[in-house]
PAKOL-96114 format. One record per residue (C-alpha): residue in three letters; x negated, y negated, z negated. Coordinates in Angstrom, 1 decimal, always signed. Last residue first. Layout:
PAKOL-96114
<nulo: ala; east: X; north: Y; up: Z>
...
This chain:
PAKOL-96114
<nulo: unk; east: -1.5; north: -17.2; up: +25.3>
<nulo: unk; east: -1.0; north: -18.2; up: +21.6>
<nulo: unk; east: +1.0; north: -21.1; up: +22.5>
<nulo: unk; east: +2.9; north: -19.4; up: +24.8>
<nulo: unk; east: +3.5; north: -16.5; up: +22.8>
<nulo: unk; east: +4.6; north: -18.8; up: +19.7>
<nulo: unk; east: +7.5; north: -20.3; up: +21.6>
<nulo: unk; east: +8.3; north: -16.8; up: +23.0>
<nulo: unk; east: +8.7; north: -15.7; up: +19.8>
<nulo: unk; east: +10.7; north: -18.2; up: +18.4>
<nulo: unk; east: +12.8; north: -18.6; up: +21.6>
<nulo: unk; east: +13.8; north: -15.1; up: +21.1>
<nulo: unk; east: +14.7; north: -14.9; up: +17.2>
<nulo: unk; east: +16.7; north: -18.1; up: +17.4>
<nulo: unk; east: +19.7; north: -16.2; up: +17.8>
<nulo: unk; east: +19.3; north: -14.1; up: +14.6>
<nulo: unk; east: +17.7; north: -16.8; up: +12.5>
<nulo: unk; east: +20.6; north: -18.6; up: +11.3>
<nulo: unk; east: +22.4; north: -15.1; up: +10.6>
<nulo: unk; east: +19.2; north: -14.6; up: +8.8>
<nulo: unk; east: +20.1; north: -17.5; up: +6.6>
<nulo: unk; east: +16.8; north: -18.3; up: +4.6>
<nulo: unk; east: +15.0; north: -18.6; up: +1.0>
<nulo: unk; east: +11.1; north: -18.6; up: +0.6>
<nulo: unk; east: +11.0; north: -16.0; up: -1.9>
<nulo: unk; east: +10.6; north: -17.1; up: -5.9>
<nulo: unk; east: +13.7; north: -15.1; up: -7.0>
<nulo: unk; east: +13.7; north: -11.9; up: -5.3>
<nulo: unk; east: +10.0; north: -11.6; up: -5.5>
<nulo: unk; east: +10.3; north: -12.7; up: -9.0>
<nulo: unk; east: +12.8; north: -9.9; up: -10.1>
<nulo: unk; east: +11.1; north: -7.6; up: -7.7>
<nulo: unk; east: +7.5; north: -8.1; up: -10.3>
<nulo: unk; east: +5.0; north: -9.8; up: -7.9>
<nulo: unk; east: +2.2; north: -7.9; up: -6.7>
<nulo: unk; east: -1.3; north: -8.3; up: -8.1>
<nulo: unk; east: -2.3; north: -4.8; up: -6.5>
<nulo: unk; east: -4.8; north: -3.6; up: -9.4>
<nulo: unk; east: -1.8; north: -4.1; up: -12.0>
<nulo: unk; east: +0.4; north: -0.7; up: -10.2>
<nulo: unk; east: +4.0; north: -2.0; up: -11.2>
<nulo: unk; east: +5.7; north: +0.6; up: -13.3>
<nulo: unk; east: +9.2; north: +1.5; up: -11.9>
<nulo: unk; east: +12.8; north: +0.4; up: -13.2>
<nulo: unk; east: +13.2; north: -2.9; up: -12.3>
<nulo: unk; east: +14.4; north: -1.2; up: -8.6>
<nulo: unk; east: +14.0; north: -3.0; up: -5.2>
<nulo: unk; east: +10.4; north: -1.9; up: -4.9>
<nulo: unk; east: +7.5; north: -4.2; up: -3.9>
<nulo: unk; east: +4.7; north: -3.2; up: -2.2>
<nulo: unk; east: +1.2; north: -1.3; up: -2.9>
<nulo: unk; east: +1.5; north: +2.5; up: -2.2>
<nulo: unk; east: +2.0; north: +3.0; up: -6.1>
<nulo: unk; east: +5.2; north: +0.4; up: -6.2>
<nulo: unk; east: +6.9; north: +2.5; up: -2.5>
<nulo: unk; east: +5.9; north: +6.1; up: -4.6>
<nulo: unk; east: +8.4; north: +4.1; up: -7.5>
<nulo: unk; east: +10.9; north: +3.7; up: -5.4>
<nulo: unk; east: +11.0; north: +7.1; up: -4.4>
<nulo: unk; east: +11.0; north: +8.3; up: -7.8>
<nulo: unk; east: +13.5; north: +5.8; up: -9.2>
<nulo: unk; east: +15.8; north: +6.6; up: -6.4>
<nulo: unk; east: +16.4; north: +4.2; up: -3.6>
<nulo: unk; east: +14.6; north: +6.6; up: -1.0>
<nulo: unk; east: +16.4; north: +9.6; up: -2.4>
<nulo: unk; east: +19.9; north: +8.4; up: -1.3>
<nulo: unk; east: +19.0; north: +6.6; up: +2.2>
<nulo: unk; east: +17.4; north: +11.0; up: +2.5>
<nulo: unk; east: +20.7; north: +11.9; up: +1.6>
<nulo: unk; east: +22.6; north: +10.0; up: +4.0>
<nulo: unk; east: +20.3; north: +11.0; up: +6.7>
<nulo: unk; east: +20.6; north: +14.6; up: +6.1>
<nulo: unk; east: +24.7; north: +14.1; up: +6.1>
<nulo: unk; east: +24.0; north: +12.1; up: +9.4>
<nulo: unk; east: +21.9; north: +14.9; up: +11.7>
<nulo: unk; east: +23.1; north: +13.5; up: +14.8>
<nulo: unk; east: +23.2; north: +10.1; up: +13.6>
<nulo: unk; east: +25.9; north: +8.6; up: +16.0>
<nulo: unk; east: +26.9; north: +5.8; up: +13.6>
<nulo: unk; east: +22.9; north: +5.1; up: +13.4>
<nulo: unk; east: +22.1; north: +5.1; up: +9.6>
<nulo: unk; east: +20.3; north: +2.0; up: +8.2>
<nulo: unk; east: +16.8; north: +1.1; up: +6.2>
<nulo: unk; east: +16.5; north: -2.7; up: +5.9>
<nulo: unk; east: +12.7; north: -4.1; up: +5.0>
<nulo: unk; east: +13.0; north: -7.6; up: +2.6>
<nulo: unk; east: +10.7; north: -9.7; up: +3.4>
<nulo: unk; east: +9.5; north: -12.1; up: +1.0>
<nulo: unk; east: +6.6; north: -14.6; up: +1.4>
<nulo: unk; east: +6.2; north: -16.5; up: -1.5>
<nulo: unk; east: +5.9; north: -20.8; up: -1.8>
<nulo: unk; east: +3.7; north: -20.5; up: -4.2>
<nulo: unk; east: +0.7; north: -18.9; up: -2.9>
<nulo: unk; east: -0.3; north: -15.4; up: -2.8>
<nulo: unk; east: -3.8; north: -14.5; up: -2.3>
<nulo: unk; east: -4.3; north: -10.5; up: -1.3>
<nulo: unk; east: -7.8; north: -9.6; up: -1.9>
<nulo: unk; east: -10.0; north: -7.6; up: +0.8>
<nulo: unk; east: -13.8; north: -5.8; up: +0.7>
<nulo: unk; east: -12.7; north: -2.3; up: +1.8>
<nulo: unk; east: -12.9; north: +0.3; up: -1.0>
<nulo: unk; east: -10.1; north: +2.7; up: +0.6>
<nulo: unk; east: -8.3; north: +1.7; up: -2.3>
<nulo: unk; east: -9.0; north: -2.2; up: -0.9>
<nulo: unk; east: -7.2; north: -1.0; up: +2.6>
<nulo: unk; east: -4.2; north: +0.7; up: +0.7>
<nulo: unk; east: -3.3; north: -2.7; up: -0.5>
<nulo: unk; east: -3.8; north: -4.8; up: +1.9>
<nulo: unk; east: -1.5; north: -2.3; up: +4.5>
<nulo: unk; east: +1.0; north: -2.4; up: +1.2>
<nulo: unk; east: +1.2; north: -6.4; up: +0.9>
<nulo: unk; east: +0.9; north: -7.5; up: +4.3>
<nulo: unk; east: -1.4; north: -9.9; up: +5.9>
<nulo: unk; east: -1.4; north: -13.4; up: +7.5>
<nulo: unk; east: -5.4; north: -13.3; up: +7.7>
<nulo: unk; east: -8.7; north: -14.2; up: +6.9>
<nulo: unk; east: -12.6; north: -14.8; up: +7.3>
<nulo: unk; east: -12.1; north: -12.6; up: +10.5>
<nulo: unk; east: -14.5; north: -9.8; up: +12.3>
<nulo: unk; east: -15.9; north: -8.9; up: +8.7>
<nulo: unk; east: -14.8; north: -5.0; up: +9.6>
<nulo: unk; east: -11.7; north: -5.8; up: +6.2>
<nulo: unk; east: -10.3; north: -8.8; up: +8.5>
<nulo: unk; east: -10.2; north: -7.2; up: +11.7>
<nulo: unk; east: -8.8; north: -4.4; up: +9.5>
<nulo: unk; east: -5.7; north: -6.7; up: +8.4>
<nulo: unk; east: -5.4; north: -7.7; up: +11.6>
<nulo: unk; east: -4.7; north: -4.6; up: +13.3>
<nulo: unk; east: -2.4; north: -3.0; up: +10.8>
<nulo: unk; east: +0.1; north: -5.9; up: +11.0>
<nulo: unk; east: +0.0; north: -5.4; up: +15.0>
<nulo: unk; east: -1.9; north: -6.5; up: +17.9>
<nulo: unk; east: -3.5; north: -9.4; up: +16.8>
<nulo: unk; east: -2.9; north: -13.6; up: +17.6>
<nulo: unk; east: -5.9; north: -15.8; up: +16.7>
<nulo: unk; east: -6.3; north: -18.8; up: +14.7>
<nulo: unk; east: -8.5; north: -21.7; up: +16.1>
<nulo: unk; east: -7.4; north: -24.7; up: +14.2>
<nulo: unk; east: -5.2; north: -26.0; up: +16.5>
<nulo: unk; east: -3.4; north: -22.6; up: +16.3>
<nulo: unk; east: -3.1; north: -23.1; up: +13.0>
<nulo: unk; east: -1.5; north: -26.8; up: +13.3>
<nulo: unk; east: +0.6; north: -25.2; up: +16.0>
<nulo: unk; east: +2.4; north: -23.2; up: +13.3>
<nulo: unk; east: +2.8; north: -25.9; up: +10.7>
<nulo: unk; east: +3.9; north: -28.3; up: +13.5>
<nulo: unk; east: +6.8; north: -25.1; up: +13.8>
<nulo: unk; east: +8.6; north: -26.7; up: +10.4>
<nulo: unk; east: +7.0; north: -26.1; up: +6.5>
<nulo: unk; east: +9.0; north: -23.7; up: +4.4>
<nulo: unk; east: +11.7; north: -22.7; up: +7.4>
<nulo: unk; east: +8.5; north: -22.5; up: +9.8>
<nulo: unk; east: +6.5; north: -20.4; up: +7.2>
<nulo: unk; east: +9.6; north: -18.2; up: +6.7>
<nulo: unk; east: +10.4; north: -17.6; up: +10.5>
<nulo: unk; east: +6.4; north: -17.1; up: +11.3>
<nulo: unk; east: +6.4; north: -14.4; up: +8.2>
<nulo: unk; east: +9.8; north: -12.5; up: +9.3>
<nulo: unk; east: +7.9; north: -12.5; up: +13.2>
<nulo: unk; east: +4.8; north: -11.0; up: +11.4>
<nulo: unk; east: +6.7; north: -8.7; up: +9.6>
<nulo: unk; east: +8.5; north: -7.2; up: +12.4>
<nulo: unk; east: +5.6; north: -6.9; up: +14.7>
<nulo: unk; east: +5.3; north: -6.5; up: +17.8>
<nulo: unk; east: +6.2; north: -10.0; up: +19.2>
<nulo: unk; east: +5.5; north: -11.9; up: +16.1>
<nulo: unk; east: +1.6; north: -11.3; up: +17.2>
<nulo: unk; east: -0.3; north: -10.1; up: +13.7>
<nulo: unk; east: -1.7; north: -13.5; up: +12.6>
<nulo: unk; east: -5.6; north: -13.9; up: +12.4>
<nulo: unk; east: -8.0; north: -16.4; up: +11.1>
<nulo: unk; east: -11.9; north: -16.8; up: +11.9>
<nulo: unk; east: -11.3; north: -19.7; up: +14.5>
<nulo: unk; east: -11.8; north: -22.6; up: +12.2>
<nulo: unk; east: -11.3; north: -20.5; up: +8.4>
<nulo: unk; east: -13.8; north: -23.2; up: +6.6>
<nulo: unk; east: -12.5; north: -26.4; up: +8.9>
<nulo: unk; east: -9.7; north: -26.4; up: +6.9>
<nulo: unk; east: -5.7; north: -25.3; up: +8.1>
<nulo: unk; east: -6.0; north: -22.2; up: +5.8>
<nulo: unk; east: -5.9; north: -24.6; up: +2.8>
<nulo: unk; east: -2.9; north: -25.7; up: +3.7>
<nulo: unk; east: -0.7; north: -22.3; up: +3.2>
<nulo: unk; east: -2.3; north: -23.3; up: -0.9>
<nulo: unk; east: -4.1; north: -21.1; up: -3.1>
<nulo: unk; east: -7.2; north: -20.4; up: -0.8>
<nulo: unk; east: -10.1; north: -18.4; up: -2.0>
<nulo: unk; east: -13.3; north: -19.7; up: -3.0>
<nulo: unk; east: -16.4; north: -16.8; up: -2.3>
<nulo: unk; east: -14.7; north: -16.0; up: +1.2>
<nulo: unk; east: -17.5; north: -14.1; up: +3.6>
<nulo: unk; east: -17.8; north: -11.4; up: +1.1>
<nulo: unk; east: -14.3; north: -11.4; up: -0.1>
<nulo: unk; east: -12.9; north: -10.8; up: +3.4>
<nulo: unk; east: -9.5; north: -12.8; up: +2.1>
<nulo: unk; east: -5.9; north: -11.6; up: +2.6>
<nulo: unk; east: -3.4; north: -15.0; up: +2.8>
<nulo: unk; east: -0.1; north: -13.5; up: +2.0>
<nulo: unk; east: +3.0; north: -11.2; up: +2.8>
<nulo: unk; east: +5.8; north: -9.6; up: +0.4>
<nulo: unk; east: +7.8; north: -6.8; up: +1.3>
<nulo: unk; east: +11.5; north: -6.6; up: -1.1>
<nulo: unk; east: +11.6; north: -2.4; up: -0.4>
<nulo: unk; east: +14.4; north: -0.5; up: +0.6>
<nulo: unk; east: +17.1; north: -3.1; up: +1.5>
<nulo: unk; east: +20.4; north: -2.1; up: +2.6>
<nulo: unk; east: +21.7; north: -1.7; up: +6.1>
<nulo: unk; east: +25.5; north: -1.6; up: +7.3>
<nulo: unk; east: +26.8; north: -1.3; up: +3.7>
<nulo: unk; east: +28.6; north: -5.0; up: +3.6>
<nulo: unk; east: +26.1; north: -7.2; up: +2.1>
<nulo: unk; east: +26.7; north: -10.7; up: +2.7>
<nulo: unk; east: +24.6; north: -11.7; up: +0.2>
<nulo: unk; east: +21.8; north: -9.8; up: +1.2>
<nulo: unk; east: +19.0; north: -9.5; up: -0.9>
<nulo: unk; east: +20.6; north: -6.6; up: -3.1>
<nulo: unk; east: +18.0; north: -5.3; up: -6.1>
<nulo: unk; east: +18.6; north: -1.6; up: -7.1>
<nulo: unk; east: +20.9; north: +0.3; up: -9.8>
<nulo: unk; east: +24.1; north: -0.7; up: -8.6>
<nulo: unk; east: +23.2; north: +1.2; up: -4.8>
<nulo: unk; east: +22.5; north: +4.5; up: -6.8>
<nulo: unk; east: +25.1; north: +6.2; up: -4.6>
<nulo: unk; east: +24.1; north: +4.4; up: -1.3>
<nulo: unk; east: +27.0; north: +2.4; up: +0.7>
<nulo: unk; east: +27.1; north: +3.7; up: +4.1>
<nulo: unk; east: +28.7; north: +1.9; up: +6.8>
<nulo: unk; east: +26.8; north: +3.1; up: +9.8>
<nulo: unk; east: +25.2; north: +1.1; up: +12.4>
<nulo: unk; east: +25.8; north: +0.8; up: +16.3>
<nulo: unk; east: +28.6; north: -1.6; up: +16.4>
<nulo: unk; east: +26.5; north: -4.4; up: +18.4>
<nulo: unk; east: +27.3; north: -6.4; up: +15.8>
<nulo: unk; east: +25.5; north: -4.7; up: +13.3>
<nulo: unk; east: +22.8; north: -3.5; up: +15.8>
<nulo: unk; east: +22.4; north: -7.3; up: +15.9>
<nulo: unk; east: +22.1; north: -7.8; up: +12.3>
<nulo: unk; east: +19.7; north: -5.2; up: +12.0>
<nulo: unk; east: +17.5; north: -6.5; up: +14.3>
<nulo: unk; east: +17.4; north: -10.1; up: +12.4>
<nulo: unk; east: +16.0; north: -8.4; up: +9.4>
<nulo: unk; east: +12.6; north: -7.3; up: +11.1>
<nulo: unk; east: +11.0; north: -5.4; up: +8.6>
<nulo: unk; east: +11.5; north: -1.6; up: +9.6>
<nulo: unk; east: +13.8; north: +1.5; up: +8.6>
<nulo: unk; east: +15.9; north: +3.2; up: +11.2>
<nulo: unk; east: +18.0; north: +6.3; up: +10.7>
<nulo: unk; east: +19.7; north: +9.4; up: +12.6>
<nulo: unk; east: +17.3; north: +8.8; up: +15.7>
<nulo: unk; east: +18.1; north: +10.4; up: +18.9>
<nulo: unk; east: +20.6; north: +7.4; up: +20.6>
<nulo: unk; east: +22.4; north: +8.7; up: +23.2>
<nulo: unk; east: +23.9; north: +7.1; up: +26.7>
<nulo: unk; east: +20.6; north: +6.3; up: +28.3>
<nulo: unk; east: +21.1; north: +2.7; up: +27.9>
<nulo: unk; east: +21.2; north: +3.3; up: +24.1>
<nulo: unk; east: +17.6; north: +5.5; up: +24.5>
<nulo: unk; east: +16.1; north: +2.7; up: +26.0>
<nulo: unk; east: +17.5; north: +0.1; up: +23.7>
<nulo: unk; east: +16.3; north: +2.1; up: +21.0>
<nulo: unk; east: +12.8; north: +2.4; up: +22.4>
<nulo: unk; east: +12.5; north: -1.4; up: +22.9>
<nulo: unk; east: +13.6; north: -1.9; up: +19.2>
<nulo: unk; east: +11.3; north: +0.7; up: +18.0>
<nulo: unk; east: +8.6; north: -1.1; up: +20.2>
<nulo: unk; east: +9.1; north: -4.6; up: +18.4>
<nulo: unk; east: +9.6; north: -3.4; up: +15.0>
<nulo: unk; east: +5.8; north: -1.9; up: +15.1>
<nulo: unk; east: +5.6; north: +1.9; up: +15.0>
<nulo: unk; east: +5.7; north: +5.1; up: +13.4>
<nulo: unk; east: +7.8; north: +7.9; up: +14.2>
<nulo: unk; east: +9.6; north: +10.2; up: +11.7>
<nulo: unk; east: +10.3; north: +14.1; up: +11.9>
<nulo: unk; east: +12.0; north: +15.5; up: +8.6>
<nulo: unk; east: +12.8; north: +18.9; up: +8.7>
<nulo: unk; east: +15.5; north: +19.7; up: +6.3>
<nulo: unk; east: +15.3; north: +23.1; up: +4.0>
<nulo: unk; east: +13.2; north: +22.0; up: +1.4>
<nulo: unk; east: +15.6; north: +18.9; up: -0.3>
<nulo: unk; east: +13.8; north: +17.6; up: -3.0>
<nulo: unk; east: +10.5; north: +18.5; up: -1.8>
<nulo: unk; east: +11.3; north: +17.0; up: +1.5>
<nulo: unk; east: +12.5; north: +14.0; up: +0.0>
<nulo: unk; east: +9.1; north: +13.6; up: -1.6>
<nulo: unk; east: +7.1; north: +14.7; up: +1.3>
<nulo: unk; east: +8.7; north: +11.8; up: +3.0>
<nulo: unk; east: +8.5; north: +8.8; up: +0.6>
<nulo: unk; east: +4.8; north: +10.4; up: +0.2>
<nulo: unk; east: +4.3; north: +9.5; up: +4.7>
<nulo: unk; east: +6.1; north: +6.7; up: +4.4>
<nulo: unk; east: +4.0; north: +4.3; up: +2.9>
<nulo: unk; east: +0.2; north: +5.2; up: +3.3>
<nulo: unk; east: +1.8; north: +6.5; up: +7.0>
<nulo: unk; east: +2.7; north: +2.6; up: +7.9>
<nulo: unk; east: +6.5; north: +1.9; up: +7.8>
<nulo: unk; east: +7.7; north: +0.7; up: +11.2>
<nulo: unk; east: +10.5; north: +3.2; up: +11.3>
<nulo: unk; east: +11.9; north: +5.6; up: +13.6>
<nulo: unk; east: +13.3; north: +8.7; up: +11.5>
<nulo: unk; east: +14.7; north: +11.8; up: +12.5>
<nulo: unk; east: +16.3; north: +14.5; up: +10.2>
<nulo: unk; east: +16.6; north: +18.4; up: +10.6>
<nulo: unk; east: +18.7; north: +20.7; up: +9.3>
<nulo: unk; east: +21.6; north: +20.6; up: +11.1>
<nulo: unk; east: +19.6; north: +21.5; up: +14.4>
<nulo: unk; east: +18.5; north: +24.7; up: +12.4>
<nulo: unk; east: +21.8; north: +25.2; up: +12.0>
<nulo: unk; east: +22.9; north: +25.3; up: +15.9>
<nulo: unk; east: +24.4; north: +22.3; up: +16.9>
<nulo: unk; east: +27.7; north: +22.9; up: +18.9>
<nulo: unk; east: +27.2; north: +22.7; up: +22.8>
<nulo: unk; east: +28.8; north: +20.2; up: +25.0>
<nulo: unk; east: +28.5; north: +21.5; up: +28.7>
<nulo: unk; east: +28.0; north: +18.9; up: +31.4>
<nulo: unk; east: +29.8; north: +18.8; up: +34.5>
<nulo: unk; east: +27.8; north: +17.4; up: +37.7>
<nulo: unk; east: +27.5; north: +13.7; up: +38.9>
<nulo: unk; east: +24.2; north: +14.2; up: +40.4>
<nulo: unk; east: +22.7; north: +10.9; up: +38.8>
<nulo: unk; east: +24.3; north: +11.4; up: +35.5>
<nulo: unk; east: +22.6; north: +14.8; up: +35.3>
<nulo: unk; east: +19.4; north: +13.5; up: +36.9>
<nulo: unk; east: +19.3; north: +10.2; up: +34.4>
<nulo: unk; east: +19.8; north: +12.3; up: +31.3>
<nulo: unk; east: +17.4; north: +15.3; up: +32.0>
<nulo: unk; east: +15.0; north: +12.2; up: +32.2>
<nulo: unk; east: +15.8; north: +10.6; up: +28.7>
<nulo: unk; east: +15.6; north: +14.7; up: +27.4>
<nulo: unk; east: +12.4; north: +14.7; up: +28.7>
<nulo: unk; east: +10.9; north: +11.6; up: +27.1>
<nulo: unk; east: +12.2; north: +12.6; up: +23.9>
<nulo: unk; east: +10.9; north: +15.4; up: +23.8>
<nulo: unk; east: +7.4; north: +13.9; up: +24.6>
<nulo: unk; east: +7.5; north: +10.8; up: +22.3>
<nulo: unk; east: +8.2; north: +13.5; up: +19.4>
<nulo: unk; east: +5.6; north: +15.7; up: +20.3>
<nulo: unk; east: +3.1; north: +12.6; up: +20.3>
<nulo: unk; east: +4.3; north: +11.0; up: +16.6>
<nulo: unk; east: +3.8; north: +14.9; up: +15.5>
């Protein structure tokens, strides 16, 4: 699907560049209703995740065609800006990790105003809320252990700083991954960029993506990793050999879904922001192993994951308007140090 996607869009980026390149007339068509009836997601959501959020909303709503993409934040974003430059963007919404993103499509004027309907009934993170983006889910990240090679796990951010995890650590690169850069940003808030260098002193690696690491960690190739609650999570059903450690000062990440102001397909998109804060939705996000921004769904106990009211309340705390233009130098910062 992700392929067929990537291949439409390709060719409708290049029947964009002749047509403006030629300077000929263009005919505006009106969307058929099978164009009305579809819905198209980018998101950095793995499939454990957003694959039942989808087949739920599709039950609900039978006649809409949902086609999502997955990816890391950092492609999405390079996609989008593609497709802006090209004159159109072809998603109707974007859900990832990366909080700083949606701040700039925020003031870029590119996002929605869309309140949900059941929006008093979930968690709000933001306190400058406004409708532009709201959370989905309140993503937590910790230290994930290879319990066969770990047998006393870490409870402090320190403890992976010891000679026992020299150069068998990992950290998805903030580059790619939305999470990952949201993780670097915390720990630096909680503990300043020495924190940061201090690991790479000690021989962590950079990975390719939130995904990546987390399986480097399950094959026995790391001792641990920075990883993410969910990814964990459906790892250890799988029967991989993995705990999730969570120290005190938590990890929180709240992951934005958001409506494109030029949705094509925006009523679809509207209801499928609806469904996903619903107590059915929110509780498929709770039995894929994160946390949902509703009180109102059983927390799976095999997962260890903080109930949202603590999640909200024990997060390491931060501006993300603060962030926002420090988001480049961050990265780049930790690229060159993790050449």
């Amino acid at each position: 699907m992700v392929r067929k996607l990537f291949k439409v869009i390709l060719l409708l980026m290049t029947t964009v560049v002749f047509t403006a390149g030629c300077g000929e007339e263009t005919t505006t068509q009106k969307p058929s209703s099978e164009e009305n009836n579809k819905l198209v997601i980018y998101t950095s959501m793995k499939e454990s995740l957003i694959g039942g959020i989808v087949a739920g909303f599709k039950a609900k709503n039978p006649g809409i065609e949902v086609d999502y993409q997955s990816a890391g934040a950092g492609k999405i974003m390079a996609k989008l800006e593609a497709e802006k430059q090209s004159g159109k963007i072809l998603a109707d919404i974007i859900w990832t990790s990366e909080v700083p993103d949606f701040y700039q499509m925020k003031n870029e004027g590119i996002l929605e105003i869309y309140k949900p309907t059941v929006f008093d009934e979930v968690l709000n993170p933001f306190d400058d809320y406004d409708g532009s983006f709201t959370a989905a889910r309140l993503g937590t990240l910790g230290i994930v252990i290879n319990i066969n090679q770990v047998k006393e796990p870490p409870s402090q951010w320190s403890d992976i700083l010891t000679e026992k995890y020299s150069g068998s650590f990992g950290i998805a690169d903030p580059a790619l991954s939305g999470t990952s850069y949201m993780s670097v940003a915390l720990l630096e808030k909680q503990f300043g960029w020495d924190y940061i260098v201090k690991l790479h002193d000690n021989g962590a690696t950079k990975s390719k993506g939130s995904g990546r690491v987390v399986d480097d960690t399950a094959d026995g190739n790391l001792k641990a990793c920075l990883g993410v609650d969910y990814i964990t999570a459906n790892k250890i059903d799988k029967g991989s050999p993995l705990k999730m450690i969570y120290p005190p000062e938590l990890l929180m990440v709240p992951s934005p879904v958001a409506i494109f102001k030029e949705a094509p397909h925006k009523e679809n998109a509207k209801k499928f922001v609806d469904y996903l804060l619903t107590q059915e939705a929110q509780q498929k996000v709770a039995d894929a192993g994160t946390v949902p921004v509703r009180t109102d769904v059983k927390m799976p106990e095999r997962f260890n994951l903080p109930k949202p009211e603590d999640a909200l309340k024990n997060g390491i705390k931060i501006v993300y308007t603060e962030i926002l233009p420090k988001k480049d130098e961050t990265v780049y910062k930790f690229s060159q140090l993790f050449k």
